[in-house]
C-alpha positions in Angstrom: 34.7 15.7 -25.7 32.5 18.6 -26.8 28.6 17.1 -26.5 25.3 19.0 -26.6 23.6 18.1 -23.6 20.4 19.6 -22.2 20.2 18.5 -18.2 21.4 21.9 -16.4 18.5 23.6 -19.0 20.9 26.6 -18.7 23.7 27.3 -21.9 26.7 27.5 -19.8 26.3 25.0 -17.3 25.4 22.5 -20.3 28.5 23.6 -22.2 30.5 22.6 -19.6 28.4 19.3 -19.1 28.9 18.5 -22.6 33.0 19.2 -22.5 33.7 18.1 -19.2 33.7 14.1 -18.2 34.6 15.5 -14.1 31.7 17.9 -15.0 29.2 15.1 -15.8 30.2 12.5 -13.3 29.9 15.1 -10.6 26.6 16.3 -11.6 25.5 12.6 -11.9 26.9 12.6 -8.1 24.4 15.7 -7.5 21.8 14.4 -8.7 19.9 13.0 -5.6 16.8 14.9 -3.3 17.0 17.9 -5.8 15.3 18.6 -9.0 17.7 17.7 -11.9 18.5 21.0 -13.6 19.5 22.0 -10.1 22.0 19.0 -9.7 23.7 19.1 -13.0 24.1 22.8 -12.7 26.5 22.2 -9.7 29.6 21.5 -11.8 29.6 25.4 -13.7 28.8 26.9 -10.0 31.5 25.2 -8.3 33.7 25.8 -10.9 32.7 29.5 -11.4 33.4 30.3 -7.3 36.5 28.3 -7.9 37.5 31.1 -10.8 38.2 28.3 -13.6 36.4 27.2 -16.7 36.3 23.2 -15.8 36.9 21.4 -12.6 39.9 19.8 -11.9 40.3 16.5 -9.9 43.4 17.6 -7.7 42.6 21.1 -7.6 39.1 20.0 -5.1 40.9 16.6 -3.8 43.5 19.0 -2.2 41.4 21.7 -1.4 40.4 22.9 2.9 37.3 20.9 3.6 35.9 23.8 5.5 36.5 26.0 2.9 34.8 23.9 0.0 31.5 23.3 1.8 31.4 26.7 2.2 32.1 27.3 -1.1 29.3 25.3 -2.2 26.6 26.3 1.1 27.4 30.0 -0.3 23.9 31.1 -1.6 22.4 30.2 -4.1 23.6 27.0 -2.5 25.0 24.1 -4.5 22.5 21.1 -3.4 20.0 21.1 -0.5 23.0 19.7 1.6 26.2 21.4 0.4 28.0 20.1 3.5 27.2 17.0 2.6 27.7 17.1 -0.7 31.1 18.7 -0.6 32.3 16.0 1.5 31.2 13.6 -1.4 32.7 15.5 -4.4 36.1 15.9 -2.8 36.2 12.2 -1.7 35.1 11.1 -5.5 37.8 13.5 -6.6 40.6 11.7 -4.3 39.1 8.3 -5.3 40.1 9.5 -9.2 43.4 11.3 -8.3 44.4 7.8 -6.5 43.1 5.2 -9.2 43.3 7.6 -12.5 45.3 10.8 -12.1 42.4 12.5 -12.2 41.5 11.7 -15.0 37.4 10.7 -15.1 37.4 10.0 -18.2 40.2 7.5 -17.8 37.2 5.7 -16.5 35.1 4.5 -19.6 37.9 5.1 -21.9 39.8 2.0 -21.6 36.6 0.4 -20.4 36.3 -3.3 -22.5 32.7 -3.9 -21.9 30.1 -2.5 -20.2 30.2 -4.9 -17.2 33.1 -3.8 -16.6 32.6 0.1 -16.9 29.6 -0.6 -14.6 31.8 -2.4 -12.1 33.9 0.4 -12.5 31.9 3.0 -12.1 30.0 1.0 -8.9 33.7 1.6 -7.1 33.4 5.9 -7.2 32.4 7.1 -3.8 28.5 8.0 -3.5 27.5 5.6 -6.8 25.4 3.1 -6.0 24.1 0.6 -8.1 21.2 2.6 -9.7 23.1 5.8 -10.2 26.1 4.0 -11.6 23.3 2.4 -14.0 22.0 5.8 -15.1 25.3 7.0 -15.7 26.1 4.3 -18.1 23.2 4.9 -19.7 24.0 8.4 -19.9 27.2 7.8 -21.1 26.1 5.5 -23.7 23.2 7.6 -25.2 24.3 11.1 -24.9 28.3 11.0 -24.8 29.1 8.2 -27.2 30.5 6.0 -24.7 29.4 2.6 -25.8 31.3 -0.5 -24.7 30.2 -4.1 -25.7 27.2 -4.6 -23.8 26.8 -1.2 -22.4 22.6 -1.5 -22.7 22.2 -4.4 -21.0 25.1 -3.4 -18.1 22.4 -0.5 -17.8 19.6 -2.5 -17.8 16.1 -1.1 -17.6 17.8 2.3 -18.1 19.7 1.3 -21.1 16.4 0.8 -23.3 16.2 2.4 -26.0 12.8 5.0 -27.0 12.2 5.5 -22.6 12.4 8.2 -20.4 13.4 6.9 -16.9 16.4 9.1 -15.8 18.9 11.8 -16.9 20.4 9.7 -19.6 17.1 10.8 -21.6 16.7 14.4 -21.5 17.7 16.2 -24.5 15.5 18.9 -23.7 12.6 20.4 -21.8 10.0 18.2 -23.6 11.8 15.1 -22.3 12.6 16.4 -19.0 9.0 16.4 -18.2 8.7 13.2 -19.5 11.0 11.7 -16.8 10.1 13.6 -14.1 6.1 12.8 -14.9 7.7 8.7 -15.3 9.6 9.4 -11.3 6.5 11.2 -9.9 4.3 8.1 -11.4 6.9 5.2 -9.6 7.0 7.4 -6.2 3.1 7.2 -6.4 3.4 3.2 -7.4 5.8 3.0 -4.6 3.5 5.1 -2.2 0.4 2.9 -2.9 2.3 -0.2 -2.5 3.6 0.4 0.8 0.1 1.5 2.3 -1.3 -1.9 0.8 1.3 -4.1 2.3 0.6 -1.6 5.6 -2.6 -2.4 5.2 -2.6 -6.5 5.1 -0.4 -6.5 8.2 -2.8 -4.9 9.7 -5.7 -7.3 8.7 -3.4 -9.9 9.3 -3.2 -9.2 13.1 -6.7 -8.5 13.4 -7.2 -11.7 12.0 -4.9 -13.5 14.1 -6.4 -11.6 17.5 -10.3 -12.4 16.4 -8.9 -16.2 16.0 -6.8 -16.8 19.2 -10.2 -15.4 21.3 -12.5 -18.0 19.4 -10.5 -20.6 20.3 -9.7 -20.3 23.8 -12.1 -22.1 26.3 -14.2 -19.5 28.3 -13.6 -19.8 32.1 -16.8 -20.6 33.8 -15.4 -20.5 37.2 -12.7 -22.6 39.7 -12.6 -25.8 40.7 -13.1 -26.6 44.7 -10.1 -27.5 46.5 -9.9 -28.4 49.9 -11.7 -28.7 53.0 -14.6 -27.7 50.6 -13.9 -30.3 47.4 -14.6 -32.5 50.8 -17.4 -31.4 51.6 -18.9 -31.5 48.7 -17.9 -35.2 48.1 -19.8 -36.3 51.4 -23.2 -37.2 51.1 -25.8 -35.7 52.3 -27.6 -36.4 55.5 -31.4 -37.2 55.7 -33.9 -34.4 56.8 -34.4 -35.2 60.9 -37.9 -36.6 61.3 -40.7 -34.5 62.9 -42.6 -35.7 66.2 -45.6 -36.6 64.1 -43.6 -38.8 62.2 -41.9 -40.2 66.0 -45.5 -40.7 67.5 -46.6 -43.4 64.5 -44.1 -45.2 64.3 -43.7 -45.7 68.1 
């Protein structure tokens, strides 16, 4: 495996990218909350503080947990959370010592179909379903890697002629491409959730201005008791005066 690949946008760390299927796959792992180069530049660090020329699976599966974040927080750090991230690599590592010796490319190699290198690649530790897409794709359009239905496994990222995610930049034109594409759906995204913030809120001022129409004003209580019966006596006739006494005696 010996591929020209552009993401680190730095000749060494790309060199390795290009030889190296742990290289890639942990770079792919990287990639998340920091600028791309920055991600896929990870694998040469981390190999260059570990004094070898590629990363080895067992080699970081078996190495002190303390010792590795450290290795990675040292400065310039690694990612924007090297604790975290060390944590990750190390368990992805295990979870390829256990399943393929080690072996990451084991992975896609005896792959039949890109369903299943997707399902496959689904399983790794901190590969969701959209990273594990993007890496497919990657591995399809830049590394060769291209099982029966490996476009479609990838779907939107899979098309051919777009610039979505890693798995098209072959350089710094196209890198500015896919970031302009990620700033534009972040925006999308942004916009969407104010307008759907937005509706709720009319909704409940809706709902508020139509519970007060239709409740019945009080106008005042009812009279109960000793005066609900006094007001249903009658009442009695004005006493006459003495005038009125002295004609009709």
């Amino acid at each position: 495996m010996d591929i020209q690949i552009h993401l680190a946008q730095q000749p060494e760390a790309d060199a390795l990218l290009g030889r190296s299927p742990l290289a890639a796959l942990t770079g792919m792992l990287l990639d998340q909350q920091v600028p791309m180069e920055w991600a896929f530049s990870g694998p040469y660090t981390i190999a260059t503080r570990m004094g070898a020329d590629d990363l080895d699976a067992h080699a970081i599966a078996a190495y002190d947990p303390e010792s590795f974040a450290a290795l990675l927080s040292e400065k310039p750090a690694v990612h924007r959370y090297p604790g975290s991230m060390a944590q990750r690599i190390q368990q992805l590592c295990q979870f390829l010592v256990e399943h393929y010796d080690g072996d990451a490319a084991a992975l896609w190699e005896s792959a039949g179909s890109g369903t299943e290198l997707l399902a496959r690649l689904r399983e790794l530790p901190g590969f969701g379903e959209q990273k594990a897409k993007i890496f497919l794709a990657l591995l399809g359009k830049q590394y060769g890697v291209r099982p029966s239905g490996w476009r479609e496994a990838a779907g939107t990222y899979g098309e051919d002629g777009c610039y979505r995610s890693a798995a098209d930049i072959t350089g710094p034109e196209s890198l500015a491409q896919v970031r302009l594409h990620k700033q534009e759906m972040k925006a999308a995204a942004k916009a969407a959730k104010a307008g759907t913030a937005a509706a709720a809120r009319a909704a409940k001022s809706g709902a508020a201005v139509t519970a007060g129409q239709t409740s019945a004003p009080r106008t005042g209580r009812a009279a109960t008791g000793y005066g609900a019966a006094k007001a249903a006596q009658p009442a009695r006739p004005a006493p006459a005066s003495a005038e009125t006494t002295k004609r009709t005696s």
